[in-house]
VEXFI-296051 format. One line per 5 residues: number of its first residue (from 1); their letters; for each residue x, y, z of N, C-alpha, C, O. Coordinates in steps of 0.1 Angstrom, whole numbers. Example, Ala and Ser with C-alpha at 12.3 -4.5 7.8 and 13.67 -1.06 7.14 Angstrom:
! residues 2
1 = as = 132 -57 78 123 -45 78 132 -33 78 142 -33 85  128 -22 71 137 -11 71 129 0 79 134 11 80
! end
This chain:
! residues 206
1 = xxxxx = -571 2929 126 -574 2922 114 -585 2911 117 -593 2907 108  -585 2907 130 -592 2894 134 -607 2901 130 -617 2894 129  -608 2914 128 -623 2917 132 -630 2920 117 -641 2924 115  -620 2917 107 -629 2917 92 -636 2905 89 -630 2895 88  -647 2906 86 -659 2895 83 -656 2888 78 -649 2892 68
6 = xxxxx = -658 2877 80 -654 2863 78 -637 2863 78 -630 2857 70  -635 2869 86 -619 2867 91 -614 2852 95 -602 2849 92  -621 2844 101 -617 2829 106 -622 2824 99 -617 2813 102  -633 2820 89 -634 2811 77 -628 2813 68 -626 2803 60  -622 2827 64 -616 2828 56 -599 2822 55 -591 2819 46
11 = xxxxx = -598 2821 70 -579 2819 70 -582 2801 73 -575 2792 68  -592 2797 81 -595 2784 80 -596 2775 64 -592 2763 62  -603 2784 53 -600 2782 41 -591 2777 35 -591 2768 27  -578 2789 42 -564 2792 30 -558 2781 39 -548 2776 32  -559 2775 51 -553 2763 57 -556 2749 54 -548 2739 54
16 = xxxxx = -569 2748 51 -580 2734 44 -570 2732 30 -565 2721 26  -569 2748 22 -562 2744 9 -555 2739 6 -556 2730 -2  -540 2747 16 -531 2742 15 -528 2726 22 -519 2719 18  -536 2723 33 -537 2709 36 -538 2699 23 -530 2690 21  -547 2701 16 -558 2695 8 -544 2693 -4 -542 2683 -10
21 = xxxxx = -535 2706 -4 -526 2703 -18 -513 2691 -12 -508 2683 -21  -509 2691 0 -503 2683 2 -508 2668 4 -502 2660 -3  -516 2665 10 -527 2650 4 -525 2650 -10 -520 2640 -15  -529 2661 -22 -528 2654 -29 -515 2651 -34 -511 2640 -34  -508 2660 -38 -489 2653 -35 -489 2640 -33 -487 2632 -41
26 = xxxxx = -493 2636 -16 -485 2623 -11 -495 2614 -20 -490 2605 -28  -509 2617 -19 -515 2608 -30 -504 2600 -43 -501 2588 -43  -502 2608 -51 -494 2610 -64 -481 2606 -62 -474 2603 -72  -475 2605 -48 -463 2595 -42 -468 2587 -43 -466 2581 -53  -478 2582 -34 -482 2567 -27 -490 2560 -40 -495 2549 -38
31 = xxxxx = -491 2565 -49 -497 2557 -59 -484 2550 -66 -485 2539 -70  -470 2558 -68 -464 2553 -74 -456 2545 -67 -449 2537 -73  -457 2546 -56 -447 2536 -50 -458 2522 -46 -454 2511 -45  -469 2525 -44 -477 2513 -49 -482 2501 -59 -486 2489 -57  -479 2511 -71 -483 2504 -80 -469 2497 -79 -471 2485 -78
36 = xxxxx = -452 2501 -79 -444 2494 -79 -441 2486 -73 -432 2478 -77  -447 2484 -63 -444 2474 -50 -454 2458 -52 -450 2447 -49  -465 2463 -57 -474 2454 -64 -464 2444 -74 -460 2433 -73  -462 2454 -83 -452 2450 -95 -442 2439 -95 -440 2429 -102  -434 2446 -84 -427 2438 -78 -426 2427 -72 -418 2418 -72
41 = xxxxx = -438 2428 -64 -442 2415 -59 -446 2403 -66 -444 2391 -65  -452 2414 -77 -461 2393 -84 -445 2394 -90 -443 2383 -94  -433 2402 -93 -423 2393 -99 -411 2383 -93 -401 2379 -98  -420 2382 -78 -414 2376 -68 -406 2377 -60 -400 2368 -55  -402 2395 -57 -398 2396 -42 -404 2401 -31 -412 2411 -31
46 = xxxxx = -401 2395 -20 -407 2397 -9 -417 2410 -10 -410 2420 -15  -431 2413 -7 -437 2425 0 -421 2431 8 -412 2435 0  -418 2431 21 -413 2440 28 -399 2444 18 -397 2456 16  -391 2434 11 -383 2439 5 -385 2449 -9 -378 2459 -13  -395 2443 -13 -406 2455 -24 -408 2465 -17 -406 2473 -26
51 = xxxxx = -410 2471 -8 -413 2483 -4 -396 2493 0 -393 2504 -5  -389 2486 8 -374 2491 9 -368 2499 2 -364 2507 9  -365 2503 -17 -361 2510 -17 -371 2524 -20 -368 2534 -26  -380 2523 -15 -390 2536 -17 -386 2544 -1 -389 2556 0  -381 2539 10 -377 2547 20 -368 2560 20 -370 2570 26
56 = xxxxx = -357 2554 8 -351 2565 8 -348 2570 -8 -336 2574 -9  -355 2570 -17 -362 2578 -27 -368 2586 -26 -379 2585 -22  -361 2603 -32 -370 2614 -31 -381 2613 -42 -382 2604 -51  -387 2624 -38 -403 2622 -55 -396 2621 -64 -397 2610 -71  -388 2628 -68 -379 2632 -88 -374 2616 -86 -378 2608 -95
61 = xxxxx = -368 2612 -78 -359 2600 -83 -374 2589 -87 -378 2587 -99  -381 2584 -74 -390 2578 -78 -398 2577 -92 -399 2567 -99  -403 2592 -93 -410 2591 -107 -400 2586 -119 -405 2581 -130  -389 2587 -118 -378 2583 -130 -378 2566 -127 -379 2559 -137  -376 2562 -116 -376 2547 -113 -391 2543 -119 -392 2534 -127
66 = xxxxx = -404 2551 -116 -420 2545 -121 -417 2542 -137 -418 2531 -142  -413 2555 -143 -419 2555 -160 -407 2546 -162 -411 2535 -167  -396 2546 -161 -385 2538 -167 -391 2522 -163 -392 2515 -173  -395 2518 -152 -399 2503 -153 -414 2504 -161 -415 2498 -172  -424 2510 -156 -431 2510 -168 -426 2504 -183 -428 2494 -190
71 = xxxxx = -420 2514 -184 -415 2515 -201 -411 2497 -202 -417 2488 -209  -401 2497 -193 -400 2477 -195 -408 2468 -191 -404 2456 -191  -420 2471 -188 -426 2465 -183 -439 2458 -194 -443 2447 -197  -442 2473 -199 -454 2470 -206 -447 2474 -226 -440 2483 -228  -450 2469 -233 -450 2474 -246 -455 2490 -250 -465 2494 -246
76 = xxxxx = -448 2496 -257 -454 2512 -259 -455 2514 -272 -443 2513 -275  -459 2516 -278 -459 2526 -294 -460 2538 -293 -465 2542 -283  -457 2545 -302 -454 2561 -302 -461 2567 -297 -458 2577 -291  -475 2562 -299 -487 2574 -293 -486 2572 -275 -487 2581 -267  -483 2559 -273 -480 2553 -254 -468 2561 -250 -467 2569 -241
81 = xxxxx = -458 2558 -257 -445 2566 -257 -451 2583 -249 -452 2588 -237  -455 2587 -260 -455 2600 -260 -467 2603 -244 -463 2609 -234  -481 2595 -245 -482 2595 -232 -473 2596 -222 -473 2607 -217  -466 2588 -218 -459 2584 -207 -448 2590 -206 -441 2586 -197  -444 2599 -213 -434 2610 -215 -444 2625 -210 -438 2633 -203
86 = xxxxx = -454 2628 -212 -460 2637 -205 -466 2634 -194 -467 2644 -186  -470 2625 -190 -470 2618 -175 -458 2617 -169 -459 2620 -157  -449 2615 -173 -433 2617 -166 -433 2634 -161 -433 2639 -149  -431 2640 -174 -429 2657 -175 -438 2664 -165 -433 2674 -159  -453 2659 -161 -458 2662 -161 -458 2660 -144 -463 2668 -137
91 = xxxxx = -451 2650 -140 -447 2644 -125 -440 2652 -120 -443 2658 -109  -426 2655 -128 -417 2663 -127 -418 2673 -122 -416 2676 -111  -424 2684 -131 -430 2696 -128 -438 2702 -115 -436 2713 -110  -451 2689 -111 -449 2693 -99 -439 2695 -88 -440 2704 -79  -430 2689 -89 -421 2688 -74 -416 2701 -69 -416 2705 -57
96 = xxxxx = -411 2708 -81 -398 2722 -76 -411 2732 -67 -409 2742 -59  -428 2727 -71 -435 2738 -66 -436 2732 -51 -435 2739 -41  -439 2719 -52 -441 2709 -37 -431 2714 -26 -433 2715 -14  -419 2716 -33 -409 2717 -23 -406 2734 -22 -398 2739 -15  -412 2738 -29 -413 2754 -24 -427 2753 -12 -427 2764 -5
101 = xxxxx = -434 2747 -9 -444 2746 -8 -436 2743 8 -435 2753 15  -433 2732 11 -429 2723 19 -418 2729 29 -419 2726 41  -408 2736 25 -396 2743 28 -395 2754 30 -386 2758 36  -407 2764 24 -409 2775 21 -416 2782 37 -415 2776 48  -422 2797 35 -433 2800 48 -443 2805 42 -445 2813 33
106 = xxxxx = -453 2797 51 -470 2801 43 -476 2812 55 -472 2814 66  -484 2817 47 -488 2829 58 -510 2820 50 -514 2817 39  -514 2820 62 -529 2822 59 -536 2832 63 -547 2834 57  -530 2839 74 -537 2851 84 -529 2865 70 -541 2866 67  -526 2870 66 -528 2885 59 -538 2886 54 -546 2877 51
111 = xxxxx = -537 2904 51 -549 2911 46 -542 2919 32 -530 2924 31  -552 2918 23 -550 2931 15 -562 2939 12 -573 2937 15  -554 2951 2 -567 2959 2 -572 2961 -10 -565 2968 -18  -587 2956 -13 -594 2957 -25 -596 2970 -27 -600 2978 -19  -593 2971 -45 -598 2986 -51 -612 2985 -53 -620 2994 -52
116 = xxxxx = -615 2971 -58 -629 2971 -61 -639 2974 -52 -649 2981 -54  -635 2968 -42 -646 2969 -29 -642 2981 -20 -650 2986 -13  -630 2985 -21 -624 3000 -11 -625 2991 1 -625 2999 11  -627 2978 6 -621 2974 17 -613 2962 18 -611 2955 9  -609 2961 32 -596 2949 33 -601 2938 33 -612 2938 40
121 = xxxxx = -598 2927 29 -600 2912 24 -590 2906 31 -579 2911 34  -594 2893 36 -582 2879 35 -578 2877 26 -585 2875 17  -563 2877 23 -559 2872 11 -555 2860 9 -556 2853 19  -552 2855 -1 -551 2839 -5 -539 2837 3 -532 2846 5  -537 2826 6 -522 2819 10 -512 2827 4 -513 2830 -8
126 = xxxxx = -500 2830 14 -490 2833 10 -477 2824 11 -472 2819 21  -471 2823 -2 -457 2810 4 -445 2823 2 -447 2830 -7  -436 2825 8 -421 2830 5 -411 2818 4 -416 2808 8  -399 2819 0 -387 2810 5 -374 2818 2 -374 2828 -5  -364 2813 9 -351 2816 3 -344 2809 -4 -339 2799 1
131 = xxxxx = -343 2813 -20 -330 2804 -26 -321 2811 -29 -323 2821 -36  -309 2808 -25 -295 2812 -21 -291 2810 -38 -295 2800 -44  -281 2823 -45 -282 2820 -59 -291 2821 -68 -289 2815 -79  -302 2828 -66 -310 2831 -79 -312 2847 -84 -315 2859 -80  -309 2841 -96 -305 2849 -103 -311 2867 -101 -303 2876 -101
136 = xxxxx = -325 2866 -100 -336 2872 -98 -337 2877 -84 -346 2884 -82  -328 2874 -71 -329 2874 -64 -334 2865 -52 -344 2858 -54  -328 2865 -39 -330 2852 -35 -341 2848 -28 -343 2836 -25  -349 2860 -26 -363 2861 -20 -373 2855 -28 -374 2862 -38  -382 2844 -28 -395 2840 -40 -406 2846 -29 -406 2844 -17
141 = xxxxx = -415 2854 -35 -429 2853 -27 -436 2855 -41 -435 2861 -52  -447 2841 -31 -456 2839 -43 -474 2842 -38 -477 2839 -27  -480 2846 -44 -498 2843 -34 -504 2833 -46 -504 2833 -58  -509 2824 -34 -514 2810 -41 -531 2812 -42 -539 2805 -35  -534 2822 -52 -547 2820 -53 -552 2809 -62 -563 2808 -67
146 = xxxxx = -545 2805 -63 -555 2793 -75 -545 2781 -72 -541 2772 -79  -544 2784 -55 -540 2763 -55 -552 2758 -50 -550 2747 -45  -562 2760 -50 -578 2748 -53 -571 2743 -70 -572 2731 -72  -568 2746 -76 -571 2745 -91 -559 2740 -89 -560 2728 -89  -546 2743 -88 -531 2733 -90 -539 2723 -78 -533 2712 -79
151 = xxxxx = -546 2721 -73 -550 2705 -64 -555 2698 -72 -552 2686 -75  -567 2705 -77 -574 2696 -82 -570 2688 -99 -575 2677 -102  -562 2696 -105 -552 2692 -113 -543 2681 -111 -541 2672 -120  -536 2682 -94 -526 2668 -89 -535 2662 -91 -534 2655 -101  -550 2659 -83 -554 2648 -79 -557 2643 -97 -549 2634 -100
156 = xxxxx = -564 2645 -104 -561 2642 -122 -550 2635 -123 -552 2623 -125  -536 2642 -123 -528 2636 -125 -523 2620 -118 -517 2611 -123  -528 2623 -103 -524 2609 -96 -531 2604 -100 -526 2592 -98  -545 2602 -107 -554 2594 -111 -547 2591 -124 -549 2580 -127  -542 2597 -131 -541 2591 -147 -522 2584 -143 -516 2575 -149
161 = xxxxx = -520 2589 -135 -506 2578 -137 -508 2564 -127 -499 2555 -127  -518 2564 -119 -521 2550 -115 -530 2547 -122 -538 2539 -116  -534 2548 -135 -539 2536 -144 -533 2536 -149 -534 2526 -157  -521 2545 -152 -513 2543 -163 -502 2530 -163 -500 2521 -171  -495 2533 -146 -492 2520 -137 -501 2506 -141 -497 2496 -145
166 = xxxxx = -513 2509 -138 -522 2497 -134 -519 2486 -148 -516 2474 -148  -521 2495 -160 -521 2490 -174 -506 2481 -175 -503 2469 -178  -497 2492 -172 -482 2490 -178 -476 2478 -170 -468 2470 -175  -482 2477 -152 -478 2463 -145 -492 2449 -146 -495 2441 -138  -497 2451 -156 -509 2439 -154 -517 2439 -141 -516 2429 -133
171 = xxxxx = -525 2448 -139 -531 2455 -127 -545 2454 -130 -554 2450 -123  -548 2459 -145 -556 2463 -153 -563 2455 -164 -565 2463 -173  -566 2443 -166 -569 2434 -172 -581 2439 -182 -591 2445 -180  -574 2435 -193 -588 2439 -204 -582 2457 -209 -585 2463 -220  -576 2460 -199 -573 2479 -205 -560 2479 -210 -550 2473 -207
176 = xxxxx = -561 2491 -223 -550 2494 -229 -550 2509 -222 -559 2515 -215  -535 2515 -227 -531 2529 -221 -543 2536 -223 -551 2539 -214  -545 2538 -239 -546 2546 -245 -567 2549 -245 -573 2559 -247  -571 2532 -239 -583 2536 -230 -585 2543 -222 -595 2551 -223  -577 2545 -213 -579 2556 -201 -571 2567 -202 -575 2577 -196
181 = xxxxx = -558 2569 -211 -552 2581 -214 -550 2584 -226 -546 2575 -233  -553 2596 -231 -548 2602 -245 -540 2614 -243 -536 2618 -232  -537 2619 -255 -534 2633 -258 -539 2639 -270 -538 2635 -281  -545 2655 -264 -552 2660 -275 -543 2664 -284 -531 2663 -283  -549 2669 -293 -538 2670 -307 -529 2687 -302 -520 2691 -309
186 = xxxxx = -532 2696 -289 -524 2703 -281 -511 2695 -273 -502 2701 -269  -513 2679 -270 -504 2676 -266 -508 2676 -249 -500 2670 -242  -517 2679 -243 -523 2678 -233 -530 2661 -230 -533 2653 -238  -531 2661 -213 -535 2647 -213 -552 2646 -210 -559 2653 -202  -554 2636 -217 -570 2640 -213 -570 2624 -213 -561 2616 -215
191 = xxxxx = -586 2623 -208 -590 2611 -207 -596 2601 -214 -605 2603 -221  -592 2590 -213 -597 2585 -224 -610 2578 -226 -618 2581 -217  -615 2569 -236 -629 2564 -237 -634 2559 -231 -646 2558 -232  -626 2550 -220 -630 2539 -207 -622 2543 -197 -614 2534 -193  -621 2556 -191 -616 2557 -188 -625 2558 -172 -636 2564 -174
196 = xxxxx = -625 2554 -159 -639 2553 -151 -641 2567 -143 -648 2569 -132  -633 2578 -151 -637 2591 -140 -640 2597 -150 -639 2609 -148  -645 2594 -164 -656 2603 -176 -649 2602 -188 -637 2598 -190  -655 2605 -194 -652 2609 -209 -645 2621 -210 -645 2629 -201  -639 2622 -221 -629 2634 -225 -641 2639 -236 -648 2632 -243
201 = xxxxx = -640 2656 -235 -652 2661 -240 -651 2657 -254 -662 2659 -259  -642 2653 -263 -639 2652 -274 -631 2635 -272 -622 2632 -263  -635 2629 -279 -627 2614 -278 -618 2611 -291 -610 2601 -292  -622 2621 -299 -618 2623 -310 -603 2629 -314 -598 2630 -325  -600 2632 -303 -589 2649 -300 -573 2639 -305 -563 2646 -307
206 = x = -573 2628 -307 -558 2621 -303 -559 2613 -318 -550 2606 -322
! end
């Protein structure tokens, strides 16, 4: 197999990826356990004791600890509401893939065989796992051709819930939510008018 062209840029690729998807993950941790620790602090406890209970906090629990102080933190109206309820959902969702990801076995080195081309290719990352109890069987194999795109998607999202943080703990002076996040009238999160990583193609959409 070693000897199909571009056989070692190719598996070096599907390793860079999947590197690349876990940075963004811990990103998307370490923002939230940041922004809370800040939070914390200006409300006067210690730095080291501000950071303590994020040791032993998995992601699901954490993100429920972020939006719930959020929510007390900063004032919301229905339209912030509904933000921060799809920034929740939207946290959530990653994890069950993270920890398939995490737990699971990646293969970067296979081959398959193109109809189009009539020859063998590197294929994208492969994850398998076992879950004991499903329904469907307890085997998952999945091929991760479009985790560039689930990455580049996390890193969006760690960017919109640390401003969302930033706003909700007084981080963000002068910014409301709904500057830097919206939702299009799909219910999708896009960006908002000041928001400093661009305009949303439509500003209009919310």
């Amino acid at each position: 197999m070693e000897d199909l062209p571009g056989w070692e840029a190719a598996t070096e690729a599907n390793e860079l990826a999947i590197g690349q998807f876990f940075v963004a993950f811990s990103t998307l941790v370490g923002t939230m356990e940041q922004r809370l620790s800040i939070y914390f602090a200006d409300c006067g406890v210690p730095e080291d004791a501000a950071q303590l209970p994020f040791g032993t906090l998995a992601a699901d629990s954490l993100g429920r600890v972020f939006f719930e102080t959020a929510l007390h933190a900063h004032d919301h109206g229905k339209k912030e509401e509904r933000i921060a309820s799809r920034l929740a959902k939207e946290v959530q969702g990653q994890i069950p893939f993270r920890n398939d990801m995490a737990h699971g076995l990646l293969s970067t080195r296979s081959r398959v065989f193109s109809v189009a081309t009539g020859e063998w290719e590197v294929s994208p990352p492969l994850l398998s796992r076992t879950k004991p109890g499903r329904k469907a069987g307890a085997r998952v194999h999945r091929e991760l051709g479009t985790l560039r795109e689930t990455t580049n998607d996390l890193n969006e999202l760690a960017a919109s819930v640390s401003m969302y943080g930033a706003v909700c703990f007084d981080q963000a002076e002068g910014y409301e939510i709904r500057d830097l996040i919206r939702l299009s009238d799909k219910g999708d999160l896009i960006r908002g008018p000041k928001n400093p990583l661009g305009h949303p193609p439509k500003p209009d959409q919310s």
